[in-house]
N, C-alpha and C positions, 0 to 999 in steps of 0.2 A: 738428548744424549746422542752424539755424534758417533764415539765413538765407544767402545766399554775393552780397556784388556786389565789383565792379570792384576798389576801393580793398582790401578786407579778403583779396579771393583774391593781390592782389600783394603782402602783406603776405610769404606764402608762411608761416606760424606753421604747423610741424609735417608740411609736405607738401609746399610746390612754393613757387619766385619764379620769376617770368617776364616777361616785359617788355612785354606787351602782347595785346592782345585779337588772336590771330592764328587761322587756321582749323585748328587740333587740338583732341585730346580728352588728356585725363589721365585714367587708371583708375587709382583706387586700392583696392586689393583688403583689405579689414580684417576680418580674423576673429575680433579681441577676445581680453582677457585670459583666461589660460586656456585656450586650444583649444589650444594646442601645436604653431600655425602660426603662418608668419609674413606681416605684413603685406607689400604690394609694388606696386609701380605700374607702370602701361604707357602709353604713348602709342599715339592710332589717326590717321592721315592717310588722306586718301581723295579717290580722282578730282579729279586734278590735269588730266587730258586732253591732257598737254605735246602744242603740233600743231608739226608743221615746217610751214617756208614753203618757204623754199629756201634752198641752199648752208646755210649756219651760222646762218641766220635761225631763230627760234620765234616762239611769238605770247608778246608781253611779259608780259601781262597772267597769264598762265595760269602760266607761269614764276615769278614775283612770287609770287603764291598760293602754291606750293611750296618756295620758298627763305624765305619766310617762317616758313611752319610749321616748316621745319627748324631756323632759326635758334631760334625759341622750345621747341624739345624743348633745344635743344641746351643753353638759358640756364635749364632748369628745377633746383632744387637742392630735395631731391637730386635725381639725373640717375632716370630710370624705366628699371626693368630691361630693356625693349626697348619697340619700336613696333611695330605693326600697320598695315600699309599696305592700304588696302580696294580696291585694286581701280583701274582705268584710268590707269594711270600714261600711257600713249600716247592718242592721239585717234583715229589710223587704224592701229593695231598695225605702223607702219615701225618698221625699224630705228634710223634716226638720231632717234625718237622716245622707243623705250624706252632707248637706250641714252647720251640728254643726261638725260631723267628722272633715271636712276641716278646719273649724272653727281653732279646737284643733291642727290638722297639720299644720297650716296658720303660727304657733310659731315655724314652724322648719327654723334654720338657713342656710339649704345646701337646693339645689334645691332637689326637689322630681321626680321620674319616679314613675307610677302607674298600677297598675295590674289589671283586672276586677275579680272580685268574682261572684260568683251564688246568694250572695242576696244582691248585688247594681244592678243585673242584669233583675230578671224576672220578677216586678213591670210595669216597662214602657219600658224593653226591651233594657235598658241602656243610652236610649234618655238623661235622665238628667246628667248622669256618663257623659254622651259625650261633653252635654253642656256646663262643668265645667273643664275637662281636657283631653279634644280630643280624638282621635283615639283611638280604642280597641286594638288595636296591632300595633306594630313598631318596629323600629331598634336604633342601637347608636350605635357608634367606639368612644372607651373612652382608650385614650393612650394603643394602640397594642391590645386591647379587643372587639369583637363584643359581644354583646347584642341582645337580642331577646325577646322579649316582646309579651308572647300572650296570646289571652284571649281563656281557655282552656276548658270553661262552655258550649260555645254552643252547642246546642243540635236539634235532628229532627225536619222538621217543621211540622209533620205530628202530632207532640206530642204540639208546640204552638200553633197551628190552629185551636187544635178544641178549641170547642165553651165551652169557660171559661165564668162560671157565673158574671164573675166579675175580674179586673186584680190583685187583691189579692191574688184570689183563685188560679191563676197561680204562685204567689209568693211561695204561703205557699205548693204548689204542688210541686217545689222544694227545698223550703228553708228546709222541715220537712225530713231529708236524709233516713230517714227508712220508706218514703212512698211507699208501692208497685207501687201509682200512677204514679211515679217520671219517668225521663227520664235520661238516661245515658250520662254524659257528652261527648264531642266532640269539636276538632279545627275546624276541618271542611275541606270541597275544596278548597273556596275562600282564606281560611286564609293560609292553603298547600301551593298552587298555590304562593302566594305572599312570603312565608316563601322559595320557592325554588328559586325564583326568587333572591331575597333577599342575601340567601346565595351561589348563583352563582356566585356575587359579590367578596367574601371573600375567602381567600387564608386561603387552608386547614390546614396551620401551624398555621393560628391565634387560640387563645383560644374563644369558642364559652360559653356565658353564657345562656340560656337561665332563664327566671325567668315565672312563671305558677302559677296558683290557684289549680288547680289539678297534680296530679303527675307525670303526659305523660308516666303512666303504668296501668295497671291492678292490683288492688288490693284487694279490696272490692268493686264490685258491688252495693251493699245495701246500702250503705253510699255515693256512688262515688267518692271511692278512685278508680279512677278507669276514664281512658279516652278512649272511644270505638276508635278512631284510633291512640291510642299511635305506636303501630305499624308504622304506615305510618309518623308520624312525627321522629321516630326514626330515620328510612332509610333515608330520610331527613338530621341529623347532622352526620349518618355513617361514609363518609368519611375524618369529621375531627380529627385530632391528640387527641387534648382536649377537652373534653364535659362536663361543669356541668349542670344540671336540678335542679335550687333551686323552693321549692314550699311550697303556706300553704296550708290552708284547712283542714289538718287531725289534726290539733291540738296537737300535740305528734312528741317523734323522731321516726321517719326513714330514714333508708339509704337501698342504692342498688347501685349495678355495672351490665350493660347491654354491653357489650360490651367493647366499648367506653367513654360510658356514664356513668357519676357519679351522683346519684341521693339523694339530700339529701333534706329534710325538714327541715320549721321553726317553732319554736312556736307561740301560740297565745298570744295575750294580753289578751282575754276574758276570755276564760274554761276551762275546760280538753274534752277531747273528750277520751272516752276506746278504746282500741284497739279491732280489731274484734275477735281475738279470743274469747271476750268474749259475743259475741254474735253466740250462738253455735247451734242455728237455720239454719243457712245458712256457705257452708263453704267458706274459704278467700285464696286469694296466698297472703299471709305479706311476702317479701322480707327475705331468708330464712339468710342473713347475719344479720338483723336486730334483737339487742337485746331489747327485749320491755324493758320501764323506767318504775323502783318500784314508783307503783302511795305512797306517802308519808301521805295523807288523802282525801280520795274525799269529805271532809265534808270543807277542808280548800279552801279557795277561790280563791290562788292561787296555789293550787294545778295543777300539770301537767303544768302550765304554765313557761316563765321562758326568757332567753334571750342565745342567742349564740356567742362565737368569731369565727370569722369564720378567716382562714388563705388561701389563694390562694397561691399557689406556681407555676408558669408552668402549669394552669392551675386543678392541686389538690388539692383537697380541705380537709383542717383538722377542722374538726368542733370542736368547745368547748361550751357544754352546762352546764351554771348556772342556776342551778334547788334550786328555793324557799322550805326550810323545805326535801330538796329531795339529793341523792347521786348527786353530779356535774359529769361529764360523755364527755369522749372526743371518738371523732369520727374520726380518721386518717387514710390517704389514705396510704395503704404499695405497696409499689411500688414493694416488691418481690412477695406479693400477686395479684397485678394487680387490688386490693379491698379495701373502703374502712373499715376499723375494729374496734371494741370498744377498746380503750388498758386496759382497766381492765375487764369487763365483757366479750369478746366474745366467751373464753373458757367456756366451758359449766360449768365446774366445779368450776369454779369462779361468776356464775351467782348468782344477788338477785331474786326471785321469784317475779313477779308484784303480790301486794296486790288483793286481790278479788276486785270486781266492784261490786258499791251497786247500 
């Protein structure tokens, strides 16, 4: 595929129809003639942020974003063998939060896998998240693919213990990302321990996916793009052949290559989130392959938001982002470079300048 826009991807020839540019991802997983696998596809949704207001109220907008993206998994033909949900289905981890979200995702027609987010999480500590769709973290073998599912939020307990006024005040102590109070995310030992465990299992040829709420890198502290043992979970998928790290939370595109590792982000349903550079208080490592996207209006509501195709090949991943009101922007893995690249932006001299942040 040379190229992929608007008109030729709703054609759907061989892979997907859909009905519009809405904020999800398609993966389509293709191993080629002869390997003795079969091709398959997934959808990924991510940080919908559904907030209550009161009684039966929500915020419209953030709703919208989410019944959207459902509606377009639901009209893709063929249907993708499940979805991946990245993370923040709730805004303040309330109950009548996580439990309209699902509501809204209740209408998706493929089975869902689920990811923990930082604000389903530090309310009650994820007790209802768990109630409702089990384990923080897990595995899956989905035709010659392992899966890795982890919740990438936790954090010191030296930083949960102490004595919170109130279990809100814990919420809003992480949920607010530029609080100096806040704590730095983490996997953790137990979740380590079990993730080596786990991939001790699997044969180092399989393709490894892992899927995160944070980015299993260091990138901004101050917001927590940023996972204080990325490191250690790295060394961890080292030895395998293919790696990708899909993840939300930042709200925005990024990508990066570590290695092994291919790290690419999803968008939100909900907002735009700015990039650090432009918070010039503190400084950031943004992933120096990563061309920031021309924010197109932050006054527009969905601005910076948007949905992606995603293509797995062998494990590579070529991302295609449909940006609302915004330049569409593909993200491919070159295999001479060993990275993956923007094909229009990455030279410098071809770059759009991202708009100021208001």
């Amino acid at each position: 595929m040379k190229k992929l826009n608007r008109r030729d991807f709703l054609k759907g020839t061989g892979s997907l129809m859909v009905a519009g540019a809405l904020p999800m991802s398609l993966v389509k997983v293709a191993f080629g003639a002869g390997s003795g696998k079969e091709d398959f596809t997934f959808a990924h949704i991510s940080d919908s942020h559904i907030t209550h207001m009161k009684n039966n109220e929500f915020v419209r907008n953030w709703d919208r974003g989410l019944i959207r993206s459902v509606a377009e998994v639901n009209l893709m033909t063929p249907q993708p063998d499940f979805v991946i949900y990245g993370g923040d289905l709730a805004q303040l981890g309330k109950k009548e939060e996580i439990d309209h979200a699902l509501e809204l995702m209740s209408k998706m027609r493929s089975k869902v896998y689920y990811v923990m987010g930082e604000h389903d999480y530090y309310l009650d500590m994820g007790k209802h998240w768990e109630s409702r769709l089990g384990p923080q973290w897990y595995s899956f073998d989905h035709k010659g693919v392992h899966f890795v599912v982890l919740n990438s939020i936790l954090t010191h307990d030296e930083w949960i213990s102490q004595p919170w006024a109130t279990p809100m005040d814990r919420m809003l102590g992480m949920a607010r990302l530029d609080n100096p109070k806040g704590s730095p995310f983490m996997v953790g030992k137990e979740q380590r321990d079990w993730m080596k465990k786990d991939l001790d299992k699997v044969s180092k040829d399989t393709p490894v996916i892992v899927c995160s709420h944070s980015p299993i890198q260091k990138i901004f502290k101050g917001w927590n793009f940023w996972t204080d043992d990325a490191e250690e979970v790295q060394a961890l998928l080292k030895p395998f052949k293919k790696v990708t790290v899909v993840y939300g939370h930042v709200h925005q595109i990024e990508y990066n290559q570590i290695g092994n590792i291919s790290f690419h982000s999803v968008m939100a349903t909900a907002w735009p989130w700015p990039y650090p550079s432009s918070y010039s208080q503190l400084p950031s490592s943004m992933p120096e392959l990563t061309v920031e996207m021309n924010r197109a209006d932050p006054f527009f509501e969905r601005d910076a938001t948007g949905w992606e195709f995603i293509n797995v090949t062998t494990g590579n991943v070529d991302m295609y982002y449909q940006l609302p009101n915004n330049q569409n922007r593909a993200v491919i893995f070159d295999t001479t470079a060993g990275q993956p690249v923007d094909t229009i932006y990455q030279p410098v001299a071809k770059r759009i300048p991202p708009q100021t942040h208001f």
